[in-house]
N, C-alpha and C positions, 0 to 999 in steps of 0.2 A: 484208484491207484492204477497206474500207466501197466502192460506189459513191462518195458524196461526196467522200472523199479520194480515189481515183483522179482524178476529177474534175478538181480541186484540180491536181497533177501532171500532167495531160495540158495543161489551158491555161497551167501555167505551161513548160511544153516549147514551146508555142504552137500546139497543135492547139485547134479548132472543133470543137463540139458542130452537128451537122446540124440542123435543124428535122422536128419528127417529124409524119407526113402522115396515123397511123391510131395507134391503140391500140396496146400489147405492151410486151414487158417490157424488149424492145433498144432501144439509144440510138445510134446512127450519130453517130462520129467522122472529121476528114478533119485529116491532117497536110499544110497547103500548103507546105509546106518540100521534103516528098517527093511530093506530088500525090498518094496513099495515104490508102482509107479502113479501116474495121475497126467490127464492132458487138459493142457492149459491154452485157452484161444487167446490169440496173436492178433490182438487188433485194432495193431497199431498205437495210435495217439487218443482214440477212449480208453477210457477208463473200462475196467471189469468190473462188475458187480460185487458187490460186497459176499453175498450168498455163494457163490459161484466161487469165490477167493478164499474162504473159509471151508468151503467144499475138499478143493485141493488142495489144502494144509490139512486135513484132517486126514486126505487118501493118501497125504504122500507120510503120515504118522508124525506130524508136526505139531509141537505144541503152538497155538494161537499168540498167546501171548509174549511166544520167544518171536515169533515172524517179524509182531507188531514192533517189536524194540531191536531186530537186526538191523 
C-alpha cells in the first residue's frame, strides 16, 4: 500500500497529518480520538511494508480491521 492511500484511511479513521517543522522522509500522524501519535515514512510510490503499516495503526490505537475496510 502507496503513502497516499494509507493516507486516504487514516483521515477517513479521523487521524491529522501533523505539520512537518524540517526535511525527511517521516510524516507525523496524531489520532485525537486516542491522544496517540506515530510516524509514518513518505516514500513516495513504494509501497510500505506490511509490518511497519500495522505497526502505526496499532501506535496510533487503530483497530486493524477498521483501517483495512476504510
Amino acid at each position: 500500500m502507496k503513502y497516499r492511500e494509507v493516507t486516504q484511511k487514516l483521515r477517513a479513521l479521523g487521524c491529522e497529518e501533523l505539520t512537518r517543522r524540517s526535511g525527511g522522509s517521516h510524516r507525523k500522524w496524531y489520532n485525537p480520538a486516542t491522544d496517540q501519535m506515530a510516524s509514518l515514512p513518505d516514500w513516495g510510490s513504494k509501497d510500505l511494508k506490511l509490518g511497519t503499516l500495522r505497526a502505526v495503526v496499532r501506535q496510533l490505537g487503530l483497530d486493524w480491521e477498521a483501517f483495512r475496510n476504510a
